[in-house]
PASEBA-1860 file (N, C-alpha, C; in nm, 3 decimals):
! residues 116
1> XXXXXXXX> -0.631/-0.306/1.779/-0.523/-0.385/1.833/-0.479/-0.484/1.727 ~ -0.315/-0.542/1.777/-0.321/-0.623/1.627/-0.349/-0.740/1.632 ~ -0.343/-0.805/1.503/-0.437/-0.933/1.505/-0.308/-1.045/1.433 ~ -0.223/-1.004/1.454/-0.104/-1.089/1.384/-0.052/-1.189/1.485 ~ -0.027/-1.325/1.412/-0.019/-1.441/1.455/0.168/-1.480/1.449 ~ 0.203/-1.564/1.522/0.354/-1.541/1.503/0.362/-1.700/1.392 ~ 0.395/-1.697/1.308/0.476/-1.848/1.207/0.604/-1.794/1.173 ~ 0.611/-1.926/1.167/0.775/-1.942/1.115/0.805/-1.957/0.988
9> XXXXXXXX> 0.821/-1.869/0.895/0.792/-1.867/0.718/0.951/-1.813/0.768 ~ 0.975/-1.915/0.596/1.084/-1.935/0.559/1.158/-1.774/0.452 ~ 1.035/-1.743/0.413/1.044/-1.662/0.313/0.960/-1.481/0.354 ~ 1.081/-1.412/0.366/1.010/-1.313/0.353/0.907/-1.232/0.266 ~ 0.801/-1.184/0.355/0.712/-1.079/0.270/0.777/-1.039/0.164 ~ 0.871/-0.992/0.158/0.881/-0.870/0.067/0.946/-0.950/-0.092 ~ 1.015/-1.073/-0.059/1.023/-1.172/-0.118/0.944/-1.263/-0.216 ~ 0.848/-1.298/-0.099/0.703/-1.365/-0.137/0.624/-1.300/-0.213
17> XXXXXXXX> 0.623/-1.152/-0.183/0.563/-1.067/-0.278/0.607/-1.078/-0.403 ~ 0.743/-1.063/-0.439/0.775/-1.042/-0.527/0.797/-1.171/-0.643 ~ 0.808/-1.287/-0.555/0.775/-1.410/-0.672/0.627/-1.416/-0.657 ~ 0.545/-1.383/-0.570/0.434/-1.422/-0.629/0.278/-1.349/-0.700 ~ 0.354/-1.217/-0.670/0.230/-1.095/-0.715/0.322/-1.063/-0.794 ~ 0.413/-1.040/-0.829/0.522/-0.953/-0.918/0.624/-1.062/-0.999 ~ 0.572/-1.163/-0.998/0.662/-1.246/-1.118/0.795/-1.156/-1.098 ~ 0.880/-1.152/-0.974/0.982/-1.086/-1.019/1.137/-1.157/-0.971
25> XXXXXXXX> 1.141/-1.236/-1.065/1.247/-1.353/-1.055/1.444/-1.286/-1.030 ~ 1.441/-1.140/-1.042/1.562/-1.095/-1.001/1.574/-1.081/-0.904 ~ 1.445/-1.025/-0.794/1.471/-1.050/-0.661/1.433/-1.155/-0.552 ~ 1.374/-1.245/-0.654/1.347/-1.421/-0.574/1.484/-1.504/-0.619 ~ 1.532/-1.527/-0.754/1.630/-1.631/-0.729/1.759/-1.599/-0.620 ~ 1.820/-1.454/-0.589/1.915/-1.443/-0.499/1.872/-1.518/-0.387 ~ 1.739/-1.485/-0.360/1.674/-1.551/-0.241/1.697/-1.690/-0.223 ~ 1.663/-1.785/-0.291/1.649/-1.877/-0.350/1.848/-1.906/-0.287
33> XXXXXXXX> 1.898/-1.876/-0.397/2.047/-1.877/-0.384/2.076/-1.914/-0.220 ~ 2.005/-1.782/-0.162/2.130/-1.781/-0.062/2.061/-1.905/0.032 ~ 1.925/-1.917/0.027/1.857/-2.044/0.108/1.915/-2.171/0.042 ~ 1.893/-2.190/-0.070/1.933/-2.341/-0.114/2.069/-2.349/-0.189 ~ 2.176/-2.254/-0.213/2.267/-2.321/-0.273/2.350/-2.364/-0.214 ~ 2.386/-2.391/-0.129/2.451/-2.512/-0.026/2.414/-2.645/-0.077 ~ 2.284/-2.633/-0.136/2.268/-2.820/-0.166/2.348/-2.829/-0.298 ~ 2.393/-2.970/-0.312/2.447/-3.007/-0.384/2.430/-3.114/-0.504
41> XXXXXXXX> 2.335/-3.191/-0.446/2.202/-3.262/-0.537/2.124/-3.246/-0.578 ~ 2.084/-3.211/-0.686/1.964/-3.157/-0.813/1.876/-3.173/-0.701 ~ 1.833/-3.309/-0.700/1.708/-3.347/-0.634/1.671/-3.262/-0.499 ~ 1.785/-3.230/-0.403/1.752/-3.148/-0.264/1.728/-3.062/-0.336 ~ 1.860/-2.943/-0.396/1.818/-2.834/-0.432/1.667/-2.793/-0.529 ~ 1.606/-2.905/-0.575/1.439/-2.884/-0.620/1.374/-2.893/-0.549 ~ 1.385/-2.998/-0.426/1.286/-2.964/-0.305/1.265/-2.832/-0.245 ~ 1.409/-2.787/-0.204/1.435/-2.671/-0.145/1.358/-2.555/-0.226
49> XXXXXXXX> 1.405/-2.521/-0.330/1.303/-2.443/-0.398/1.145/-2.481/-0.389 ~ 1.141/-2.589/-0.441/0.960/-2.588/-0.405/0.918/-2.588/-0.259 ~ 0.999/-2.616/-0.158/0.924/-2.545/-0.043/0.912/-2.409/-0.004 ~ 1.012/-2.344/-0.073/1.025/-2.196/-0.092/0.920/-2.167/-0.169 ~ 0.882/-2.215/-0.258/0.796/-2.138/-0.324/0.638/-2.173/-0.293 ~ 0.633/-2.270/-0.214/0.485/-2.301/-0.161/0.473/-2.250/-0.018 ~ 0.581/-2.155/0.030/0.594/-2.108/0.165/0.583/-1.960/0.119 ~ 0.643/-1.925/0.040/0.595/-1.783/-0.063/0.484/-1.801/-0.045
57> XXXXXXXX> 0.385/-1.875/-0.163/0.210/-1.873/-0.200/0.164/-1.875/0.021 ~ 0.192/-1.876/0.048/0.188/-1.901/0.215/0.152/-1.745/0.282 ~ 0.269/-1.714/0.228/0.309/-1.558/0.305/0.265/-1.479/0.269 ~ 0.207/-1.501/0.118/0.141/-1.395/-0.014/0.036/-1.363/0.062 ~ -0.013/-1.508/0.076/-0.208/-1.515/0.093/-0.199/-1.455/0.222 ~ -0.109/-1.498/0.307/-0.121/-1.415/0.437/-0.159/-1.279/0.512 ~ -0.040/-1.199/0.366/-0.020/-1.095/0.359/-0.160/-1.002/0.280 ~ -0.170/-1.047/0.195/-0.274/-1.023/0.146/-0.411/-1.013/0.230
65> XXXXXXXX> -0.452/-1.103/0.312/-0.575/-1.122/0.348/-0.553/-1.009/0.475 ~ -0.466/-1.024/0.570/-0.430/-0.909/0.629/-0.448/-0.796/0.579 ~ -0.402/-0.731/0.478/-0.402/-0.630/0.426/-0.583/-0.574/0.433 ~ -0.674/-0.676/0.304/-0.778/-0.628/0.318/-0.803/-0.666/0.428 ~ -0.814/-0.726/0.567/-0.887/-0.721/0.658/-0.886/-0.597/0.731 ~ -0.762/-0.550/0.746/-0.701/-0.407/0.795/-0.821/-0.344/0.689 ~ -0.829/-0.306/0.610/-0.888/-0.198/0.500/-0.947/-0.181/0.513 ~ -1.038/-0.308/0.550/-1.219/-0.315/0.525/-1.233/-0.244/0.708
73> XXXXXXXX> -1.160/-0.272/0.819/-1.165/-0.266/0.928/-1.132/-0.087/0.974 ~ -1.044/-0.050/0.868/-1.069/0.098/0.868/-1.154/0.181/0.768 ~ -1.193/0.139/0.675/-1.318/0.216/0.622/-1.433/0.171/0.682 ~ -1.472/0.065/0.764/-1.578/0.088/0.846/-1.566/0.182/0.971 ~ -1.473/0.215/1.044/-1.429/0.339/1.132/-1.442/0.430/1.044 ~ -1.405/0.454/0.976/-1.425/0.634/0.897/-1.559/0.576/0.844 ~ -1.594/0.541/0.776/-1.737/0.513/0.769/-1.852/0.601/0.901 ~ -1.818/0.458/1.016/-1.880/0.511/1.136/-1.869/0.666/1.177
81> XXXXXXXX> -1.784/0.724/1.142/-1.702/0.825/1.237/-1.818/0.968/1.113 ~ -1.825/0.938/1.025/-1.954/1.067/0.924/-2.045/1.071/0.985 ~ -2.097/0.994/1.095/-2.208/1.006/1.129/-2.188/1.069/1.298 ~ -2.030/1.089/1.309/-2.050/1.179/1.456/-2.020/1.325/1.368 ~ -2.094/1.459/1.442/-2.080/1.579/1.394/-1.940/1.631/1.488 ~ -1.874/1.726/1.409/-1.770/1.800/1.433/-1.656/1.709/1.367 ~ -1.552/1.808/1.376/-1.438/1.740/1.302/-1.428/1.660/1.403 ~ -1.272/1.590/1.322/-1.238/1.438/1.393/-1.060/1.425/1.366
89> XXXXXXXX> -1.031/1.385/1.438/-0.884/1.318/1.450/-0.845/1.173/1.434 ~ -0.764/1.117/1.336/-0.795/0.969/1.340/-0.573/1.021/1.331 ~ -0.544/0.875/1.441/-0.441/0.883/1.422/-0.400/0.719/1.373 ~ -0.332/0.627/1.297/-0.306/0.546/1.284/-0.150/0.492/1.299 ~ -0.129/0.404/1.379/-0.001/0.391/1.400/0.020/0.241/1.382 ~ 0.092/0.191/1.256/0.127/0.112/1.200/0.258/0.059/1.190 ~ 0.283/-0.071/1.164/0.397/-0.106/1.074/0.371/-0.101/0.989 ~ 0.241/-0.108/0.857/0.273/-0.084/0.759/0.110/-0.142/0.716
97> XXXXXXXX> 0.059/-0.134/0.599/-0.106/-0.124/0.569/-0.078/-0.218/0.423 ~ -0.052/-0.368/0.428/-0.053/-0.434/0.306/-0.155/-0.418/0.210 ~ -0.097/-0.373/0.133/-0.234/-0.372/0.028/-0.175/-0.409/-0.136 ~ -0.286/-0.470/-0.207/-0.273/-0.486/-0.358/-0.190/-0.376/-0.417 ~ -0.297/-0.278/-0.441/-0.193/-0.160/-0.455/-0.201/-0.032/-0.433 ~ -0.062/-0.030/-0.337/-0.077/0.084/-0.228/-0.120/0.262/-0.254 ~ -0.149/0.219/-0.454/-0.225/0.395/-0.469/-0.331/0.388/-0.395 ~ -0.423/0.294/-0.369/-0.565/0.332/-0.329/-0.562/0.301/-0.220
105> XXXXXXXX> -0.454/0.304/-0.119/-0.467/0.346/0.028/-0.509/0.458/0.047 ~ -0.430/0.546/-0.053/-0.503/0.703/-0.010/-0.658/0.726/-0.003 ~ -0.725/0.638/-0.128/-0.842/0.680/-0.119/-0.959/0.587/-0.001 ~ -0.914/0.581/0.113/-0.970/0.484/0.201/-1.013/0.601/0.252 ~ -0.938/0.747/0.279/-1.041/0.822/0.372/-1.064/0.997/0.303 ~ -1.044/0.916/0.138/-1.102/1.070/0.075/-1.206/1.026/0.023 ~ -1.287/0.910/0.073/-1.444/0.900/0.013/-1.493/1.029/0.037 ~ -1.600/1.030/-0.067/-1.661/1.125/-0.062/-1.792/1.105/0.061
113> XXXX> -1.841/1.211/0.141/-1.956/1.161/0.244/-2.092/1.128/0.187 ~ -2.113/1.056/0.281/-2.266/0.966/0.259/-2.342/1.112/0.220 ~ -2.487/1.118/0.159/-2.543/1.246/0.174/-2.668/1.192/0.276 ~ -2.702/1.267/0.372/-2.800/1.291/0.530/-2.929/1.274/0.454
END
């Protein structure tokens, strides 16, 4: 079941990700733009950004810790699940499985089995 909490972040995931795991300043300053350029005083418009960007580091860690908690929470199910005999069906139905990086989602359930 899920374990997600509702806040009010200013800054989207996909955003947050990207200024803060991906140094990737082409798709944070538009961001940036369209939240703070209405201000018109140096001084607001630097606040505005630095709450953006300490609401980013916010959403990152969020996202992040979610992610591995999900991970660790399904390789202990497939884990558990080698030790029932006969095949098995695992169906997962998600919005989406945050992770560092999403190659080694695949390998969450091509471990190789424990040996008996």
């Amino acid at each position: 079941m899920g374990q997600g909490t509702a806040r009010r972040a200013q800054s989207p995931a996909p955003q947050a990700i990207a200024r803060v795991r991906d140094r990737d300043y082409l798709r944070w300053e538009p961001f940036v733009e369209l939240r703070c350029g209405h201000l018109r005083l140096q001084a607001d418009l630097e606040l505005c950004r630095e709450e953006l960007e300490m609401d980013a580091n916010q959403v990152y860690a969020a996202y992040r810790d979610r992610g591995l908690a999900s991970q660790r929470a399904l390789a202990g199910l497939l884990n558990g699940l080698r030790s029932v005999e006969g095949p098995k069906t695992v169906i997962l139905i998600s919005e989406g499985l945050a992770t560092e990086r999403p190659w080694e989602t695949q390998d969450l359930a091509a471990a190789p089995p424990r040996p008996r």
